[in-house]
Residue, then its C-alpha position, 0 to 999 in steps of 0.5 A: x500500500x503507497x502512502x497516498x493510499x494510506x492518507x486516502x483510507x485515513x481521510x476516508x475514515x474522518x469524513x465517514x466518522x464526521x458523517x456518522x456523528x453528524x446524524x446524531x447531532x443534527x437533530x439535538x441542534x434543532x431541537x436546541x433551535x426550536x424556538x427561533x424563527x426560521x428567519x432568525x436562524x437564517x439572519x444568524x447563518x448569513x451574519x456567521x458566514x460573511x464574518x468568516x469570509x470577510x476573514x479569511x479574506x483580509x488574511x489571504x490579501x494579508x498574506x499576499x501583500x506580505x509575500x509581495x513585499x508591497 
């Protein structure tokens, strides 16, 4: 077995163990969320990401001005 097979396998166990987990915790997240309106939980999923994406950005141009010298 290469050692790309070997990473393959040990990816291929997290995404699988990750997938598994998830169906027994997606639904105690919505019954913790029962009492917000799907509006809310989407106004809250909209804010979350644009934060993390404004983010990521500002530390990829960050990054990239560095490496640039300028």
């Amino acid at each position: 077995m290469s050692d790309i097979e070997s990473q393959d396998e040990r990816a291929g166990f997290w995404f699988a163990l990750t997938a598994y987990g998830s169906w027994g915790v997606i639904p105690v997240y919505f019954k913790l969320v029962a009492f917000a309106t799907p509006i809310e939980i989407i106004a809250h999923r909209v804010h979350w990401v644009a934060l993390v994406i404004f983010s990521v950005e500002g530390l990829y141009h960050q990054r990239k001005v560095t490496a640039t010298g300028g």
